[in-house]
C-alpha positions in Angstrom: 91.9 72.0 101.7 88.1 71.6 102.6 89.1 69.5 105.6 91.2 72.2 107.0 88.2 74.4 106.5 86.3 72.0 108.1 88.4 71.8 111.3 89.0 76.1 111.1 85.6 77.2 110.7 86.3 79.0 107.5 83.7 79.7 104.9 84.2 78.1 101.2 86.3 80.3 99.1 84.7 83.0 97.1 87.8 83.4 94.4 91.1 82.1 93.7 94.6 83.5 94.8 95.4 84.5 91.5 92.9 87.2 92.5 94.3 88.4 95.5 96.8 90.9 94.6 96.2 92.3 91.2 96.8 96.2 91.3 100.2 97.1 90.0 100.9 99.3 92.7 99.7 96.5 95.7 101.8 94.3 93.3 104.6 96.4 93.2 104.4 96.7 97.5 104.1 93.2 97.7 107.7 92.6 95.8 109.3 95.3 97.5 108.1 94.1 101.1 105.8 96.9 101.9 102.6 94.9 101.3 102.6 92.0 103.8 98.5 91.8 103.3 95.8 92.1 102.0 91.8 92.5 102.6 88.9 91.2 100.4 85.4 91.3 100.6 85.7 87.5 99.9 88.0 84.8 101.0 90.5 84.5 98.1 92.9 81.6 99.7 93.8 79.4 102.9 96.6 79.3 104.8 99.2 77.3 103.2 98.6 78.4 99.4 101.0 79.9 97.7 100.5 82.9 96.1 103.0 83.5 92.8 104.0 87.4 91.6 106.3 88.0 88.9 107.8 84.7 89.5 108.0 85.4 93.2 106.1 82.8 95.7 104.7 84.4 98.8 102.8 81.7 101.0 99.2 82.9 103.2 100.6 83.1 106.6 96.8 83.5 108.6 93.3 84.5 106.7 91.1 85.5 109.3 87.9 87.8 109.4 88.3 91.4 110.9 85.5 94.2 111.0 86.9 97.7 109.1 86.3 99.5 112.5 88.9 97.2 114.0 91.7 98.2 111.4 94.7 100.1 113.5 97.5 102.1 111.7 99.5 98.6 111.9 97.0 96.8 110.0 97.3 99.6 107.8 101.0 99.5 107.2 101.3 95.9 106.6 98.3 96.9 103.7 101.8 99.4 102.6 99.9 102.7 104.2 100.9 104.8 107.0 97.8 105.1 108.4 94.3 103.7 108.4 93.2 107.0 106.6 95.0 106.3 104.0 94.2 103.0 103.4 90.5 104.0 103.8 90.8 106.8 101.1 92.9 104.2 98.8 90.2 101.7 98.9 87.3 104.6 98.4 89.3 105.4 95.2 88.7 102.4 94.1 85.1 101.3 94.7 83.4 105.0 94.0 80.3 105.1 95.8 81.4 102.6 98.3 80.5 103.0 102.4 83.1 102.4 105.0 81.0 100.8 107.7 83.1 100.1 110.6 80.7 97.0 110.8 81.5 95.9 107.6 83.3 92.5 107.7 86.4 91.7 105.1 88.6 89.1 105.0 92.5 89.5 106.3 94.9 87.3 104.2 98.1 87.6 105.5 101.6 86.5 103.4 105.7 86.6 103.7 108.1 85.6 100.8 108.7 81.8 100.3 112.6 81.6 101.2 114.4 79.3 98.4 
């Protein structure tokens, strides 16, 4: 893995992928196909890994960095929200006191279902 970071241009990982979906509900999206990804403040996989949710396997498609000014209502809906808004107010939930800065920089970690 550090050689495709290497050739990529990606920073070391900050977590595990363990870590990257871990709210019921986001759980709960991703199983059902409503979740198709996920942002982090910290790179959490690369592409390749495989990703393991009540014995479901879901392999990272793309992990790319994306401004939160940048998100659309598509990037939205594949976070399992209608609309940037309520994605924003979801993640302001979470992290009381929190800024949205539209120059604030996360990290986009796409996934689909591994078919058996």
């Amino acid at each position: 893995m550090t050689e495709q970071n290497q050739t990529n241009g990606l920073p070391p990982k900050t977590c595990s992928i363990e870590r990257l979906v871990t709210v019921k509900e986001d759980v709960e999206k991703v199983l059902s196909g409503e979740k198709t990804a996920t942002r982090r403040n910290g790179r959490y996989a690369d592409a390749g890994e495989i990703m393991t949710l009540e014995g479901r396997q879901f392999v990272v498609d793309n992990v790319y960095s994306q401004s939160l000014g940048e998100l659309t209502d598509a990037d939205a809906r594949r976070e399992g929200f209608e609309t940037v808004e309520d994605y924003k107010q979801s993640i302001l939930s979470m992290h009381p006191g929190m800024p949205w800065l539209p120059q604030m920089r996360v990290w986009v970690h796409e996934f689909s279902p591994v078919e058996a």
